[in-house]
matplotlib code that plots the C-alpha trace (Angstrom):
import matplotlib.pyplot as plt

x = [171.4, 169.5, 168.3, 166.8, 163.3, 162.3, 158.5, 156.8, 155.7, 152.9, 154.0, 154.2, 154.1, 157.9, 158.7, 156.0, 157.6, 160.4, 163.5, 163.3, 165.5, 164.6, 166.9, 168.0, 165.7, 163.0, 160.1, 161.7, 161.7, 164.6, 163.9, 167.0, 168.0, 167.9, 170.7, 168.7, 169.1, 172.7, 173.7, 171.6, 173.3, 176.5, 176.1, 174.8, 177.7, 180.2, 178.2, 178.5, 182.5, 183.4, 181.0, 183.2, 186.3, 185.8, 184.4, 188.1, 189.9, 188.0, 188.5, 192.6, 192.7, 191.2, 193.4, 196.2, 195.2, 195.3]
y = [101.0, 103.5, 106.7, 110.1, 110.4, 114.3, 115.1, 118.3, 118.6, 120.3, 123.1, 121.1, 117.7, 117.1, 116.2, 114.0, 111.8, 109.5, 108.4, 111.9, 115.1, 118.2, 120.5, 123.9, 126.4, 124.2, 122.1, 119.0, 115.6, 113.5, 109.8, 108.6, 104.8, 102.9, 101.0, 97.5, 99.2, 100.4, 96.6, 94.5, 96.4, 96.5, 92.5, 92.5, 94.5, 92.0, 88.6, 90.5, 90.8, 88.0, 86.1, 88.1, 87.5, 83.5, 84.4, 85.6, 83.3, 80.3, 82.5, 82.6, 78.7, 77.8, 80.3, 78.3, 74.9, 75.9]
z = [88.6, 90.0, 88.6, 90.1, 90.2, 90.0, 91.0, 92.1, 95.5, 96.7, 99.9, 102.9, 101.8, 101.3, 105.4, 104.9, 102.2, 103.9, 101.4, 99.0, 99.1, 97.4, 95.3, 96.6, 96.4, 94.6, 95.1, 93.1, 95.1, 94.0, 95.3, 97.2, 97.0, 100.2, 101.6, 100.2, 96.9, 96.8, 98.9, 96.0, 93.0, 94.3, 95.0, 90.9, 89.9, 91.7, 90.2, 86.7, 87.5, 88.5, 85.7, 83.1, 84.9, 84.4, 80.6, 80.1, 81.7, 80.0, 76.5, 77.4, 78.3, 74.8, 73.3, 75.0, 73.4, 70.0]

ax = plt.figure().add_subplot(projection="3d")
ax.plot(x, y, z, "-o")
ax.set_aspect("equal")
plt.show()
């Protein structure tokens, strides 16, 4: 998952840096995911559902059996 990077940007460089926003009022650059990154962790969070949803359903089945 993604987290915000903060840096300090120097007067005048922030346009100059594609993909960051700053905060209010401040010079802190927070780095914004892209829409690969959000699209690739979404797909990782789906694999890692439906890999637990087959974990429990194989867990109930053997329950069953005994």
């Amino acid at each position: 998952m993604f987290g915000n990077i903060c840096l300090k940007a120097r007067e005048g460089e922030r346009e100059k840096l594609p993909g960051t926003s700053t905060f209010p009022g401040t010079n802190n650059l927070v780095i914004l995911p892209t829409h690969e990154d959000i699209s690739r962790d979404v797909q990782e969070q789906e694999m890692k559902r439906q890999e637990l949803h087959e974990q429990s359903k194989n867990w109930h089945r053997r329950a069953g059996e005994q």
